[in-house]
C-alpha positions in Angstrom: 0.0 0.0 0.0 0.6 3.8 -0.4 0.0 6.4 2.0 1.1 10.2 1.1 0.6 12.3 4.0 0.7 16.5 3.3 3.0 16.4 0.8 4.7 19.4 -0.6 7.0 20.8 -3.3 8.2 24.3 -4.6 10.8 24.6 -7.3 13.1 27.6 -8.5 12.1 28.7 -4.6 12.9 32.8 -4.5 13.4 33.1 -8.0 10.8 34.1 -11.3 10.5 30.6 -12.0 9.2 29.4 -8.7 6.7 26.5 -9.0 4.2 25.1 -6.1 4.2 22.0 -7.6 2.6 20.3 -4.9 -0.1 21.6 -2.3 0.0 18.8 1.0 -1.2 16.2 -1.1 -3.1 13.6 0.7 -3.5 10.1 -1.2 -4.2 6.4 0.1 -3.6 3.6 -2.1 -4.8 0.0 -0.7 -2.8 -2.9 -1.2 -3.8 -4.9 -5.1 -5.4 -1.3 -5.7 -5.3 0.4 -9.2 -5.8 4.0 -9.4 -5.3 6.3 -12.7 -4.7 9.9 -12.5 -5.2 12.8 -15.2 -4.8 16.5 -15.0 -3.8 19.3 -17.0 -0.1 19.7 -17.5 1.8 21.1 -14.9 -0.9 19.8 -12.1 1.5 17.9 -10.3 0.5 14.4 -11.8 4.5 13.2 -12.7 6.0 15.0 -9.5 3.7 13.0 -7.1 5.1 9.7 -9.0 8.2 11.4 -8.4 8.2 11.3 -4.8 7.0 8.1 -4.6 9.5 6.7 -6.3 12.1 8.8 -4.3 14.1 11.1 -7.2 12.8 13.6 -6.0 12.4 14.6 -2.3 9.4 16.4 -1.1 9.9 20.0 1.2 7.3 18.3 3.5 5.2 15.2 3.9 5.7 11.5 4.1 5.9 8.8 2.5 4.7 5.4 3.6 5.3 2.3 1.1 4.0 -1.0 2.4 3.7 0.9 6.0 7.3 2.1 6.3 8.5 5.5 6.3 10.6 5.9 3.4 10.2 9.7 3.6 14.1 11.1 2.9 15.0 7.7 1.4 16.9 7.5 -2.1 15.7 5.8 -5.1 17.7 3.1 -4.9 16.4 2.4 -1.6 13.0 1.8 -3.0 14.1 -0.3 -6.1 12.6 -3.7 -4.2 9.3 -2.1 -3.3 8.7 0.1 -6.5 8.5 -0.3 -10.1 8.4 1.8 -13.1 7.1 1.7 -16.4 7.6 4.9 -18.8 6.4 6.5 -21.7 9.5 6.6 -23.3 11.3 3.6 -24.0 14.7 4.8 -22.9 13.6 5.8 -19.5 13.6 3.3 -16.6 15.7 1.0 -18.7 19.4 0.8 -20.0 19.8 1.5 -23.8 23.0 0.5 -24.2 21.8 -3.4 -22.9 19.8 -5.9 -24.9 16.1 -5.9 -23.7 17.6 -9.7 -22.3 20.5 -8.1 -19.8 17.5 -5.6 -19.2 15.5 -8.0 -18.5 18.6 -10.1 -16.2 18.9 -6.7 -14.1 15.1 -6.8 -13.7 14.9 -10.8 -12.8 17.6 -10.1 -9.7 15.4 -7.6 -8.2 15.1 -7.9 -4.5 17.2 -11.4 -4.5 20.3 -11.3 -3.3 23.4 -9.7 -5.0 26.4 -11.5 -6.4 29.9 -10.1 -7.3 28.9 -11.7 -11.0 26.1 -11.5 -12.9 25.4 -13.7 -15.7 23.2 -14.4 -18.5 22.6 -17.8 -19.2 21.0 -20.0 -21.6 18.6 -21.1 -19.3 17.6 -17.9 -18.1 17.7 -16.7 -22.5 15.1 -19.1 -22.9 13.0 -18.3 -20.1 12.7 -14.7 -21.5 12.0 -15.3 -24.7 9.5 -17.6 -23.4 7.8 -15.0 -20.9 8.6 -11.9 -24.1 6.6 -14.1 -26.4 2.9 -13.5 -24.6 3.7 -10.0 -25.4 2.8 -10.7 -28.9 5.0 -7.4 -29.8 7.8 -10.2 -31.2 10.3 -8.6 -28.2 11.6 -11.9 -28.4 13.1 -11.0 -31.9 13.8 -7.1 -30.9 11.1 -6.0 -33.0 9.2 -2.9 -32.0 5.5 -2.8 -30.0 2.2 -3.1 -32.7 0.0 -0.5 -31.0 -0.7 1.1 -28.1 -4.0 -0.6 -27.5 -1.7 -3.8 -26.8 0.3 -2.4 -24.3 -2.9 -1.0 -22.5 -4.2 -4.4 -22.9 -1.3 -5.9 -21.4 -0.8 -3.4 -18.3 -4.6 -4.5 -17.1 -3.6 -8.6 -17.5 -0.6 -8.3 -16.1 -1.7 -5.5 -12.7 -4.5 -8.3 -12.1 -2.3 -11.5 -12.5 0.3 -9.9 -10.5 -2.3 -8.2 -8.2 0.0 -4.9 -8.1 -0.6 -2.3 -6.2 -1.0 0.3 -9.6 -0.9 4.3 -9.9 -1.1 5.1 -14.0 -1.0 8.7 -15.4 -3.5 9.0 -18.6 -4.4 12.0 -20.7 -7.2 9.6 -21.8 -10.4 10.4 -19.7 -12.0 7.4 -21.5 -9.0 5.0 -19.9 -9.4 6.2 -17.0 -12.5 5.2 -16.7 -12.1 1.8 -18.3 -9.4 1.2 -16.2 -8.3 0.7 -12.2 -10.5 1.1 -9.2 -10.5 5.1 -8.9 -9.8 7.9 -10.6 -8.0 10.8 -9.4 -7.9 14.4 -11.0 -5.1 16.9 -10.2 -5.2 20.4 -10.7 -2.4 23.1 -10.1 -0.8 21.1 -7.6 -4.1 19.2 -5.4 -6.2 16.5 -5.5 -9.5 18.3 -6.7 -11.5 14.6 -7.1 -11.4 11.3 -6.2 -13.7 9.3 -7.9 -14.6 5.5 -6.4 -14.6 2.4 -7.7 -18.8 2.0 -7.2 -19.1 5.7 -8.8 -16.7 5.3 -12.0 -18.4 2.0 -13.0 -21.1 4.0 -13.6 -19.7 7.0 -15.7 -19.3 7.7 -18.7 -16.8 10.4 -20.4 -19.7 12.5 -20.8 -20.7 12.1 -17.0 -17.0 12.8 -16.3 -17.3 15.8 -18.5 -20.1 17.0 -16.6 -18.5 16.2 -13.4 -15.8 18.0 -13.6 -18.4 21.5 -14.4 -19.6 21.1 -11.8 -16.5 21.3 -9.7 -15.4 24.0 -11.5 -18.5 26.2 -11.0 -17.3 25.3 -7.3 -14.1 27.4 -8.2 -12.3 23.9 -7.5 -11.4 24.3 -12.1 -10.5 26.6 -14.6 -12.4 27.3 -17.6 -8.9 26.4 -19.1 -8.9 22.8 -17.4 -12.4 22.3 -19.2 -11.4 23.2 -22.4 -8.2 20.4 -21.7 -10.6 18.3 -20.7 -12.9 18.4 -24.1 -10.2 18.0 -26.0 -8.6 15.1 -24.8 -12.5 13.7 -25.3 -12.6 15.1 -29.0 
């Protein structure tokens, strides 16, 4: 599980450029629980995943992973609670390494460390073997076929695995579709946190109208709507 207790960030603090990128966030995120996020740019969404995974540190807050305080602690220090999957291919990995040694780094984590390292037949075969449900022919280094695929594939494998799942989205139709709850962010808060009873109900257009409604509350922007539209059109 997750807990995130009044967590805050400023950058460029004192000078033109100073950002509040983060205003005492409060979050709780049960053990086997999926939750996607969306918000505007800038509203805090990939500095919260930040902080959570531990490159970068917050100005104040905590942390709690798995119901330690890992508040202060560096990313390495998280590496056997924490995984990451990017956007961008060369993030999170090693691009100089074959997707196999990639995939040896990946197999070690959390087992103990050895002075040496190797990549075996044995363990060749057994990730061409796990590669190959992929259908994306990684097994052959061949590139992904869509994106619907690797959506596809982050629900099978977050419910095999039963992980415990936070996934940013610009799509407010996969955020619906997928996880327990939705949460929105907006300059820097949590403006909406939508249950798992409530969301299987919605529609985009419900969201659409949700999200109106909370600005008429001043909680939005007429800006944030217009983002919002969009990323429906």
């Amino acid at each position: 599980m997750i807990r995130i207790t009044g967590l805050s960030k400023r950058f460029n603090a004192g000078s033109i450029d100073e950002i509040l990128a983060l205003k005492g966030i409060d979050l709780f995120v049960d053990r086997h629980e999926f939750v996607t996020v969306i918000g505007t740019n800038g509203s805090g969404k990939s500095t919260l995943l930040n902080m959570i995974a531990g490159n970068i540190q917050p100005d104040q807050g905590i942390v709690e992973i798995d119901g330690k305080d890992f508040t202060g602690k560096k990313e390495y220090q998280r590496a056997a609670f924490i995984s990451r999957v990017f956007q961008n291919p060369y993030l999170g990995t090693a691009p100089g390494m074959t997707i196999a040694e990639n995939l040896l780094m990946a197999y070690y984590r959390g087992k103990p460390r050895y002075p040496r390292i190797s990549l075996t037949r044995t363990l060749t075969e057994i990730f061409k073997d796990k590669l190959s449900v992929l259908e994306m022919r990684l097994e052959d280094r061949l590139d992904p076929k869509t994106a619907n695929q690797v959506i596809r594939l982050t629900q099978k494998f977050v419910s095999e695995a039963k992980l415990t799942t936070l996934m940013i989205t610009h799509s407010m139709k996969q955020a619906l579709e997928m996880g327990d709850r939705t949460i929105m962010m907006h300059n820097g808060r949590i403006i909406d946190d939508i249950a798992a009873t409530e969301k299987k109900q919605l529609t985009v257009e419900d969201l659409l109208n949700k999200f109106e409604d909370i600005r008429k509350q001043e909680k939005l922007t007429p800006e944030l709507i217009s983002f919002l539209k969009n990323q429906y059109a």
